[in-house]
C-alpha positions as CSV (number, residue, x, y, z in Angstrom):
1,X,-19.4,-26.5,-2.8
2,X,-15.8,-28.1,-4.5
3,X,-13.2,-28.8,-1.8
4,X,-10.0,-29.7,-3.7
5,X,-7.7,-32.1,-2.4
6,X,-4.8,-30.7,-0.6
7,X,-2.5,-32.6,-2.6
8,X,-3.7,-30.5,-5.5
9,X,-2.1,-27.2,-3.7
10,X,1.5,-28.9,-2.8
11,X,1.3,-29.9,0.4
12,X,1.9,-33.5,-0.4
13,X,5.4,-32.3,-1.0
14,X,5.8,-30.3,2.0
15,X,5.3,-32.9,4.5
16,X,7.5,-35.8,2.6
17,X,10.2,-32.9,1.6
18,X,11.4,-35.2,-1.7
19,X,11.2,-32.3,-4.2
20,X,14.5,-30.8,-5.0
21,X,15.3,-27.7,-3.2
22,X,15.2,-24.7,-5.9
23,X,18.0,-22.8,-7.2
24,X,17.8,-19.6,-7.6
25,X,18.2,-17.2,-10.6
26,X,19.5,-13.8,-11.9
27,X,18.3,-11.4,-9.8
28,X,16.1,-14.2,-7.7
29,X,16.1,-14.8,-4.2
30,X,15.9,-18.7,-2.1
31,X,14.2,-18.1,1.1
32,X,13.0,-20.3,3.5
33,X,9.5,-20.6,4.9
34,X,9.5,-20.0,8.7
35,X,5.9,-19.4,8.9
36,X,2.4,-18.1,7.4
37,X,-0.7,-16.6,7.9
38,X,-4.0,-17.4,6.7
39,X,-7.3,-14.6,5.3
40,X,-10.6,-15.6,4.0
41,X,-9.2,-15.5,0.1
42,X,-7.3,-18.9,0.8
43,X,-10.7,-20.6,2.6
44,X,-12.1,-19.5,-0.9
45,X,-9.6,-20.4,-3.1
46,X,-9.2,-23.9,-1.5
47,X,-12.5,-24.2,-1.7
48,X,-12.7,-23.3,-5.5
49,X,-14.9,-20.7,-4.6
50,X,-12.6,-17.7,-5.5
51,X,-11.7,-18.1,-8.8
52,X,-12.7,-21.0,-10.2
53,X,-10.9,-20.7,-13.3
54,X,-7.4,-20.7,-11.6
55,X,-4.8,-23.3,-12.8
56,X,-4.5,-26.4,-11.1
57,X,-2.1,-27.4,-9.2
58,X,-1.6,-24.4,-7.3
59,X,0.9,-23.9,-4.1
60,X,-1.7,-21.8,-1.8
61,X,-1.1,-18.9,0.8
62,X,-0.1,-15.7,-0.1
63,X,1.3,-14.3,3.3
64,X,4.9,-15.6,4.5
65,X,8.0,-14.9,6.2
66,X,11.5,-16.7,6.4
67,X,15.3,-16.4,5.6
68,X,17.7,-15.9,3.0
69,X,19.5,-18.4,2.1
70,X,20.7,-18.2,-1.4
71,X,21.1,-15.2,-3.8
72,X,21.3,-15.1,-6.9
73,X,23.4,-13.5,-9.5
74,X,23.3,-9.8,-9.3
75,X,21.1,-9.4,-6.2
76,X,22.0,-6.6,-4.0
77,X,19.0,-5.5,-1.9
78,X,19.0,-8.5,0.3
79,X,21.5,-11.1,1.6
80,X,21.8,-14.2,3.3
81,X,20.5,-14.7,6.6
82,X,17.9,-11.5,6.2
83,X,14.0,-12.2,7.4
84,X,11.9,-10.9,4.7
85,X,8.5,-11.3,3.7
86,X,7.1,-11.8,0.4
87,X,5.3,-8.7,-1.2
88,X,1.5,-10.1,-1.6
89,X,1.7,-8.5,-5.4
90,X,4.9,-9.4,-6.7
91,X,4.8,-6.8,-9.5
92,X,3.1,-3.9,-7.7
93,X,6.2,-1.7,-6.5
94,X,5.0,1.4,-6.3
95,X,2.5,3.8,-7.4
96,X,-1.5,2.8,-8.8
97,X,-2.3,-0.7,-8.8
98,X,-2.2,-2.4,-12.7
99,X,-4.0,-5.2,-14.3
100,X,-0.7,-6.2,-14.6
101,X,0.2,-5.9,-11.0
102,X,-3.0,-7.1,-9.9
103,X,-2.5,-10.5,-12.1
104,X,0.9,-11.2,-9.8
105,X,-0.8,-12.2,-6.3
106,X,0.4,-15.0,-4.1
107,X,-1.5,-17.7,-4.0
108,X,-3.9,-17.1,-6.9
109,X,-2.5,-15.7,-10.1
110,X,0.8,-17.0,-8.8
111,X,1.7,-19.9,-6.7
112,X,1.7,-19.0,-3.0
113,X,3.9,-19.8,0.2
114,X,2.4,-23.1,1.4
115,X,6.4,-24.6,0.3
116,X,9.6,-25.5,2.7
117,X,11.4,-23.4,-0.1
118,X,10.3,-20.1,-2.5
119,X,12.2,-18.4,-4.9
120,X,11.1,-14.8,-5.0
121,X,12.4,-12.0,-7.6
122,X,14.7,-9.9,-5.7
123,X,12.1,-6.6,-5.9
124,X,9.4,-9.1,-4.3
125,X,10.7,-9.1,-0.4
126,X,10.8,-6.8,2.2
127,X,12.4,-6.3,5.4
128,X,10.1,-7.4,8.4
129,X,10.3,-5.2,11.3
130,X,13.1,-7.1,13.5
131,X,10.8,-6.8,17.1
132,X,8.2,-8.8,15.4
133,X,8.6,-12.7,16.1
134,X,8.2,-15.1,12.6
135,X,4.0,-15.6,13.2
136,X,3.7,-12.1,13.9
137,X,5.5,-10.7,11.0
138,X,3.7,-13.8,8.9
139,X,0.4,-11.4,9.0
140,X,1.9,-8.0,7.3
141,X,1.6,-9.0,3.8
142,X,-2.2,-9.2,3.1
143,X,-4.2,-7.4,6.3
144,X,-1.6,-5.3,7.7
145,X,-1.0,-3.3,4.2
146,X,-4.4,-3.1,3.4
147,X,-5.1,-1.8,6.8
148,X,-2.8,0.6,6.1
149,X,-3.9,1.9,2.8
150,X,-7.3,2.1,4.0
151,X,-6.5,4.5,6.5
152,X,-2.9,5.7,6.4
153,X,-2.6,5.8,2.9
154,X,-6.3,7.4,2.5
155,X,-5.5,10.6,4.6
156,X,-6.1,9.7,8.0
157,X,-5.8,12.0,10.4
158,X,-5.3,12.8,14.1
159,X,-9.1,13.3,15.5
160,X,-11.1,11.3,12.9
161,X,-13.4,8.8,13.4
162,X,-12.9,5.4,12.1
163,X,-15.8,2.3,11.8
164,X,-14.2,-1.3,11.4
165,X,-16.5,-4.1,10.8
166,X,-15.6,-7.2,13.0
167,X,-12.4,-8.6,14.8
168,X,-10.5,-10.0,12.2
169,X,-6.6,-9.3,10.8
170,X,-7.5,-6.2,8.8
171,X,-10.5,-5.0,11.3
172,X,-7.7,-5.2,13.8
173,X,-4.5,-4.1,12.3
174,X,-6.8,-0.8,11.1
175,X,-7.5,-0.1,15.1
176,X,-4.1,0.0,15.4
177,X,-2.7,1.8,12.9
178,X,-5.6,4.1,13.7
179,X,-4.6,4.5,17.5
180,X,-1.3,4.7,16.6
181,X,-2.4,8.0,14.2
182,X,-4.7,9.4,17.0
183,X,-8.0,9.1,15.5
184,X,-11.1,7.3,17.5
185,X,-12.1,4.1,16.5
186,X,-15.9,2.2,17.1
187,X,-15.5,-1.7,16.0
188,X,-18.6,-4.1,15.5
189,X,-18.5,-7.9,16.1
190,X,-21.6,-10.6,17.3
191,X,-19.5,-11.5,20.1
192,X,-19.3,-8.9,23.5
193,X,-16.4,-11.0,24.7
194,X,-14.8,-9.7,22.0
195,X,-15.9,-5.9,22.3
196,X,-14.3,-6.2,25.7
197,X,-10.9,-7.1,24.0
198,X,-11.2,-4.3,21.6
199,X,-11.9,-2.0,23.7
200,X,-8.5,-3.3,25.9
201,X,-6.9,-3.0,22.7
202,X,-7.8,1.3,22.7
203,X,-11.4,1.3,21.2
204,X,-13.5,4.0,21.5
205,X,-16.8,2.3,21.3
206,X,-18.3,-1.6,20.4
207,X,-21.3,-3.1,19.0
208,X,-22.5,-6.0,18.8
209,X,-24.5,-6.2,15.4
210,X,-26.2,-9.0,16.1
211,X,-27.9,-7.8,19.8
212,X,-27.8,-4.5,18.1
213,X,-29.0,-4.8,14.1
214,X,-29.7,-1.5,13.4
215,X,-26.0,-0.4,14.2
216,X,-25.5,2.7,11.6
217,X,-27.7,4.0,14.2
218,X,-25.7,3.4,17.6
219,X,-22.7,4.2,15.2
220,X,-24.5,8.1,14.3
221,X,-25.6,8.3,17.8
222,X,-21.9,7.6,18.5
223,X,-20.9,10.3,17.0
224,X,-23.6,13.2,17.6
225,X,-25.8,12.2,14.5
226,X,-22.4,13.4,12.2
227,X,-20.9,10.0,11.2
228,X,-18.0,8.2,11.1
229,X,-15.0,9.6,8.8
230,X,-13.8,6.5,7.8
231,X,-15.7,3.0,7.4
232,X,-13.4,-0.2,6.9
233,X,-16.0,-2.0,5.0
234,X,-14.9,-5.6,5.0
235,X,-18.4,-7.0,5.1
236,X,-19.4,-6.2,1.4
237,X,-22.6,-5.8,-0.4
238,X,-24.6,-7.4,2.8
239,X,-23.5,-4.3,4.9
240,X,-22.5,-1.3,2.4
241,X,-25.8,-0.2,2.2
242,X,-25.6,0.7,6.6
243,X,-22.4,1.6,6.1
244,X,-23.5,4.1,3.5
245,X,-25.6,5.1,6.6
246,X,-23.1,5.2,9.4
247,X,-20.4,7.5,7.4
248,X,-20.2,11.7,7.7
249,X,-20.8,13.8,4.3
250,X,-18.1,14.1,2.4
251,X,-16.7,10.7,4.7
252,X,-14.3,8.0,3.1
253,X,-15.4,3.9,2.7
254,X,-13.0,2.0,2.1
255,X,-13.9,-1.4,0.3
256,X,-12.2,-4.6,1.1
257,X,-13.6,-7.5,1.7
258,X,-17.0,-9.7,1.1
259,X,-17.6,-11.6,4.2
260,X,-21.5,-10.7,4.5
261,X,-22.2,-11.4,0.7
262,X,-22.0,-10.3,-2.9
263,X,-25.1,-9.4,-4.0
264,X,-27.4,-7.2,-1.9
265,X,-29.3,-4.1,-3.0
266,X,-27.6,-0.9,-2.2
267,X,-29.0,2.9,-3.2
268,X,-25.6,5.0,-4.9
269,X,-27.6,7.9,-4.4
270,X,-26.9,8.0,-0.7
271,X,-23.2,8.2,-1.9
272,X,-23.9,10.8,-4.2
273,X,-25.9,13.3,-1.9
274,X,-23.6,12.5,1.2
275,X,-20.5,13.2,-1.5
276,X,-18.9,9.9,0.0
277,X,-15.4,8.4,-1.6
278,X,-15.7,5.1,-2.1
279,X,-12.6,3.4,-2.6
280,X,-11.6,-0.6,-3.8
281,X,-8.6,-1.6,-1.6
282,X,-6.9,-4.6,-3.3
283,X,-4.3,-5.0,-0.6
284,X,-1.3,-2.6,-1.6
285,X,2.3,-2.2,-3.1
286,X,5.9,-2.8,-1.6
287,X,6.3,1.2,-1.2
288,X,3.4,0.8,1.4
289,X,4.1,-1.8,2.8
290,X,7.7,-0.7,3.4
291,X,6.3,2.4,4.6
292,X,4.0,0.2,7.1
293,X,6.9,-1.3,8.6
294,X,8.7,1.9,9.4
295,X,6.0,2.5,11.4
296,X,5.7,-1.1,12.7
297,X,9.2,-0.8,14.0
298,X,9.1,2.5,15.2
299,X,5.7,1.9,17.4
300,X,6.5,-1.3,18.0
301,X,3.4,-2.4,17.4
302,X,2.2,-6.1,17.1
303,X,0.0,-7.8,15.1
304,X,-2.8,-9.7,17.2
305,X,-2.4,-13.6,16.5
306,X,-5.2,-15.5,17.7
307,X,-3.5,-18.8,17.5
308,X,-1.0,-20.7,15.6
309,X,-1.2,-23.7,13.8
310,X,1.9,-26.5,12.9
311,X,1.8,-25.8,8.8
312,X,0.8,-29.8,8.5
313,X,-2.7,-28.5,10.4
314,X,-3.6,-26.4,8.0
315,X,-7.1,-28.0,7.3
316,X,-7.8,-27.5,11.4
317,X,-6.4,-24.0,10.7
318,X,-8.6,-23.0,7.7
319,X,-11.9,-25.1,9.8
320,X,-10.9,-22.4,12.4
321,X,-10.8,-19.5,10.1
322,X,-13.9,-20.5,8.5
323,X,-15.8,-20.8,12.2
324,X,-15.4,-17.1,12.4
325,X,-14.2,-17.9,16.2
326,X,-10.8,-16.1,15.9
327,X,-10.0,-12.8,16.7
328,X,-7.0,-11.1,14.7
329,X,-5.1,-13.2,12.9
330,X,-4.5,-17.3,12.3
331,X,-0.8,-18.3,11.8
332,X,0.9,-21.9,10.9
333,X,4.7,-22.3,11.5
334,X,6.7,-24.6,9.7
């Protein structure tokens, strides 16, 4: 396993702050970093387990939040002194996502947040809902929009049945946003002090997986032997295959993470005679995630942070992410 040195993702310059503060550009936005969130893609990338191709060095993180403070020539959507977050594509606006679009992510393709000082394009930043405190609204970018194109963006409806896999950010903001659209929600984790919080939080039901392996079959006797309408699969290839299992005919799975693996054996014909939608959600664009924040603001909902982190503890950060211990999501504030 490669562990790059942290000086390799910029850092180093953070904490001694002797790098020249950008200007920015036509049509370019300065904003300052206030804080940050963390997801399993930056463990992997920091690892050199994601992508092992990507250009070195690279400024990690794709998820932040700060201020204005400098525009550039031209700009008119924002202005100084507005809290914005960066858009986790920078070129997916609106509509499907693009190769093109998918080649602009934070903190991959593109260097990331993990910086005193980012100059975004001007179309890159949105509005964060102004209830939400700087680690809260830190968390939107990545889990909160994919959450919400799951589910919101896939159709959801009042009445339906939704399966999340585990407690973390996008498990959690898709109980949410899944409360908040009146549908019943059944959440799996190892730990039952954790099924207790989730079912605080407005769960229907809980499982533990790991007491409980054979959980497509609590999750169909859940539901009188019909299913679950909607699976947020963020385990992958090591649970598609119960998942497959666990969700109606004609339900929707929505594919986003790989926590329990990459390779596993799984039978498409279960797909095919069930008539399940499988769909690959690669986060989402700024029209959803504007759209997101509408809703943010008008529920005033708020995004579970398990615990935040000074941005100079970022390795004790990510050792905590990788423990699996958290529940919702990890933030680091500058």
């Amino acid at each position: 396993m490669q562990v790059f040195e942290l000086h390799k993702f910029g850092l180093d310059g953070l904490i001694r702050s002797d790098r020249p503060i950008p200007t920015p550009g036509y049509g370019e936005v300065l904003v300052k970093l206030k804080a940050a969130s963390l997801n399993y893609r930056d463990l992997l990338i920091i690892k050199g387990l994601y992508n092992p191709n990507l250009p070195l060095p690279l400024i990690p993180l794709s998820d932040g939040v700060g201020e204005v403070v400098e525009i550039g020539e031209k700009v008119t959507k924002v202005q100084t002194g507005d809290r914005v977050a960066g858009i986790f594509m920078q070129n997916w606006l609106s509509g499907h996502l693009t190769q093109k679009a998918a080649k602009s992510a934070l903190g991959g393709e593109m260097n990331g947040v993990l910086a005193e000082y980012v100059v975004f394009p001007e179309d890159g930043l949105v509005a964060i809902p102004p209830h939400l405190t700087d680690e809260e609204a830190a968390t939107l970018p990545c889990a909160g929009v994919t959450a919400w194109n799951a589910l919101i963006e896939g159709g959801l409806k009042p009445g339906d049945t939704v399966l999340t896999l585990g407690t973390g950010g996008v498990s959690l903001f898709a109980l949410q946003f899944a409360q908040m659209a009146g549908a019943r929600i059944i959440v799996t984790s190892s730990s039952d002090e954790k099924l207790v919080k989730v079912k605080e939080l407005g769960a229907f039901a809980g499982i533990n997986y790991k007491t409980n392996p054979d959980w497509e079959k609590e999750v169909l006797a859940l539901t009188n032997k019909v299913g679950v309408d909607y699976v947020v699969e963020v385990g992958g290839a090591g649970t598609l295959a119960k998942s497959l299992k666990a969700v109606r005919f004609g339900g929707n799975i929505s594919l986003i993470g790989v926590l329990a693996g990459t390779q596993a054996r799984v039978n498409p014909l279960l797909a095919v005679m069930k008539g399940v939608s499988i769909r690959g959600i690669y986060v989402g664009s700024k029209a959803m995630f504007a759209a997101m924040n509408k809703a943010i603001a008008h529920h005033k909902i708020h995004p579970i942070v398990d615990r935040t982190f000074p941005v100079t503890d970022i390795f004790a950060a990510l050792k905590y992410l990788e423990s699996g211990s958290h529940f919702g999501k990890i933030s680091l504030i500058f």
